[in-house]
Every structure is written in C-alpha cells, then in structure tokens.
N, C-alpha and C positions, 0 to 999 in steps of 0.2 A: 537565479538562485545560487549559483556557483560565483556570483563573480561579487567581493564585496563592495567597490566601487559602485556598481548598480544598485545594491543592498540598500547601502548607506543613502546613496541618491534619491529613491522610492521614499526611504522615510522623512530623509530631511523634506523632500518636494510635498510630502502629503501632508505636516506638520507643516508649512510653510504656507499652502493652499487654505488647511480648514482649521489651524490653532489647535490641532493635536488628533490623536488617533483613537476610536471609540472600540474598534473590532481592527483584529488579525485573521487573517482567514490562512494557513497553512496548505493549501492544495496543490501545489505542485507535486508530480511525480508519474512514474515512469517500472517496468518491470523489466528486467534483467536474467530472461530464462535459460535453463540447462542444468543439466546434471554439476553437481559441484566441481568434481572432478576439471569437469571440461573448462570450467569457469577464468577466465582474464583477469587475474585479480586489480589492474588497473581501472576496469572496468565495474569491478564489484566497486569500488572505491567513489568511482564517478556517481553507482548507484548512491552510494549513501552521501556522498555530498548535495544533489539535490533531495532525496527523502528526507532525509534526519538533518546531516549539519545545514543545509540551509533555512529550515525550520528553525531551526537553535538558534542560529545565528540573527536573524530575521526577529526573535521575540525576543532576543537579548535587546535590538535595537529601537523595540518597540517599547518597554517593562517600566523604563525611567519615565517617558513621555503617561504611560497610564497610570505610573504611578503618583505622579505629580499631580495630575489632574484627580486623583482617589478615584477612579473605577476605570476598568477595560475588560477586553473579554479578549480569550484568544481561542481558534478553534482549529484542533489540525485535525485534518483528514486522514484516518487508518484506515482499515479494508475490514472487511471478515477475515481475509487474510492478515490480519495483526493479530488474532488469536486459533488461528488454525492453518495448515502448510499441503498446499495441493504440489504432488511431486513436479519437481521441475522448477520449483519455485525460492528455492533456497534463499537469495540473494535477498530476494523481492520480500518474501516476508519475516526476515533478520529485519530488515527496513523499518517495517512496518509492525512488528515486536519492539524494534528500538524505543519508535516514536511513539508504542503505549506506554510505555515504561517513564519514559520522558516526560508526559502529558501527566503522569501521577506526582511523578516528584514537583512538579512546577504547579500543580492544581492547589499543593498541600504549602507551599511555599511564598506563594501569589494573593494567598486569599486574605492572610491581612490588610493586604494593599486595595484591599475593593478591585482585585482585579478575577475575575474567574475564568476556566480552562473548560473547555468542551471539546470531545473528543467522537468525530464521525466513523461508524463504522459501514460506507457502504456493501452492496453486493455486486452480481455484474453488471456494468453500466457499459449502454450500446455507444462506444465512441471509437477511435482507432486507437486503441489503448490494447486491444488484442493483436493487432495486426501493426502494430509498431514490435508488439514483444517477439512475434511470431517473426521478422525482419533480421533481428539481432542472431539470432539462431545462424550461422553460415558454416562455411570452409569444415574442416576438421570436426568442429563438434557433430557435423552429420554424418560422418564414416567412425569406424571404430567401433569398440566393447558399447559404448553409448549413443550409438547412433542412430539404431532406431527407436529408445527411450526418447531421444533427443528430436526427432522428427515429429514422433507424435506429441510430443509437448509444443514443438512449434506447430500442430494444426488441431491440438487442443484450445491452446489460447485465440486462435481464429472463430472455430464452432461455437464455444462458449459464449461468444458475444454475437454471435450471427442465428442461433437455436432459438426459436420461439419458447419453448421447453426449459431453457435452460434459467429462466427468471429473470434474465437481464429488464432493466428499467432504463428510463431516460437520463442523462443530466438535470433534465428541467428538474424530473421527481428530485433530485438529490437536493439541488438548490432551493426548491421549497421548504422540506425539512432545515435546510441549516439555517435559512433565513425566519422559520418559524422558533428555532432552538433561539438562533441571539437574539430574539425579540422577549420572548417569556421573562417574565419577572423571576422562577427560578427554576432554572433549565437544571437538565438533566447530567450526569457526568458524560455518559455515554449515549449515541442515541445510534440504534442501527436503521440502517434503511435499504429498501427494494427487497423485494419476496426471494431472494437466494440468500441474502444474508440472515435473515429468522431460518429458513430451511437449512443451509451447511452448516450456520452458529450453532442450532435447534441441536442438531445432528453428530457435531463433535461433542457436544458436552455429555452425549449422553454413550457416546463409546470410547474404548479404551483405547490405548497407544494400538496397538495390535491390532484390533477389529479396525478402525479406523485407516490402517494399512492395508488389510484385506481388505477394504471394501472398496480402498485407491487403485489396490490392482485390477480389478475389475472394468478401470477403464484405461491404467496406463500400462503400457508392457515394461516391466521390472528389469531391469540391466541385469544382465547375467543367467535371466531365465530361461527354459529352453523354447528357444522359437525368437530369440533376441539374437541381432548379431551377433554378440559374445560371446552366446548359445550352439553357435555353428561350428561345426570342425571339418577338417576335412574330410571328405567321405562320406560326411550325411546327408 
C-alpha cells in the first residue's frame, strides 16, 4: 500500500490479466494507539500512508481504467470508528474520518463516469487487528502522566475483540456484506455491518460531545485523574 512501484504493478498486472478492472476494494489498514501526546509522529504518518494515501493513490490508479470502460465501483473500508472516537484512538480514527470524507468527495465526482463509491462501515472484527494495535503500545508511552491511560488502551484493544459480549463478528460476516453491496444493482452509500457497529453508531448519535465522554470514562482511566499515574504525588 506504501510502495507505489507495487501500486502501479497490481494495476497494470490486473488490467493486463482480465482487460480492465470492474471493483476496487480499499481494505487495507491497521490502528496506531495511545494518547496523542505520546504519539511518533512518523509513525502517525506511516498510519495514514496505508489508511488514506494508499487508498487515494490506488483509486487514482484505477479511475482512468473504469472510466474508460463507463462503469466501476470502488469500495473503501471505514470502521464505526470513521464516525465516532474510542479514547486512545486518535490516530486511528483521523484515518478513518479521512477516508469518509474522501469517499464523499469522490462518490459526487465519479458518478458521471458510471463509476460509483461505497463506503463499509464495519464494527469489531475477531482478527489480530486488536492484538497487533495492542503490540505498538511499548517503552515510554507505558511510564509517565499517560501511562496507565496508555496500558489500558493497550488491553482494551485486546478484550474488545476476544469478549463474547462485546459484538465482535467474523471477517467472513464482513465479506459477505461487501460482496452482497458490489453485486446490487443500487447499492447503498454506506452500509454498516456486525452488531457493535448499529450498537456504538446507534449510541453516539444519540449523545452529546460530553455525555459521550462520560460514558468513555467509565471504562477508560482519564490521564490526569485521581488514581491515574499523573494523579500520584508524592506522599499519597
């Protein structure tokens, strides 16, 4: 997704194989956790190179071919987190706010062309996509004011996808839906899927900035609160 040599090769090889390209499918991607603060900015960088610019780059390379032929469909992958921000998550759903944003201007842009845009919003999907995010987490960002924000975000994203409870679904459930969306004669702009994502989407829209934060605290400890590393002085 990062390397455009590969980019460019994938498209020519596929156009070259089957006389041009019918579906984009955008799914690549990856979360990048921790308090902002603590955050790599190289690393936030790397994030958005495969979320967003390789997406971009990838349907610039595909747009001429669909447009040529008058129809294609491109479909990129958001989260529930492209429209709502579990703390710890900064990085991760800038990304994935990017790439809704992106998905509108291209949907409105595209459609003369007999090309159209569909954009997935899954929920939590049991794959190591928690326990990749939950890896990234090391050295520094675990001691300090953020430290133990930063711990349990790194074994939030663990439980989340390992909790019966918590509504995670399969891959397979995802790829049926997408594969039922690009088949419809006229699919949907948005489509969400797995029972967390009607439940958290359900759930933000119907609370405020504020209540929405309260009710994040309730399972993340707040940097700077009392009972937070940052919270400790000496003597207590």
């Amino acid at each position: 997704m990062t390397d455009e040599a590969s980019r460019t090769g994938a498209i020519e090889a596929a156009v070259s194989r089957h006389g041009g390209i019918s579906a984009l499918v955008n799914n690549a991607g990856y979360a990048l956790p921790g308090a902002v603060e603590d955050l790599d900015l190289d690393e936030v960088r790397a994030q958005f190179e495969t979320n967003v610019f390789g997406a971009i780059r990838l349907t610039q390379l595909v747009v001429p071919h669909m447009r040529a032929q008058g129809s294609g469909l491109i479909v990129n992958m958001s989260s529930m987190g492209g429209v709502l921000t579990f703390p710890g998550g900064g990085a991760y759903h800038a990304s994935k706010y990017a790439l809704e944003a992106f998905s509108d201007a291209l949907r409105f842009e595209l459609k003369g062309f007999g090309i159209d845009v569909l954009v997935i919003q899954p929920g939590l999907v049991r794959t190591s996509f928690g326990r990749a995010a939950h890896d990234r987490l090391r050295g520094a960002q675990l001691e300090g004011p953020n430290g133990a924000f930063n711990r349990a975000v790194a074994l939030s994203n663990v439980a989340s996808y390992d909790d019966p409870a918590s509504g995670a679904g399969s891959a397979e459930e995802v790829a049926a839906l997408v594969c039922g969306a690009m088949c419809h004669l006229r699919p949907r702009a948005r489509y969400r899927v797995l029972r967390s994502a009607h439940t958290f989407m359900n759930l933000r829209r119907r609370l405020s900035d504020r209540a929405w934060d309260d009710l994040m605290s309730r399972f993340y400890v707040r940097p700077g609160a009392r009972g937070s590393d940052s919270g400790r002085r000496e003597g207590d």
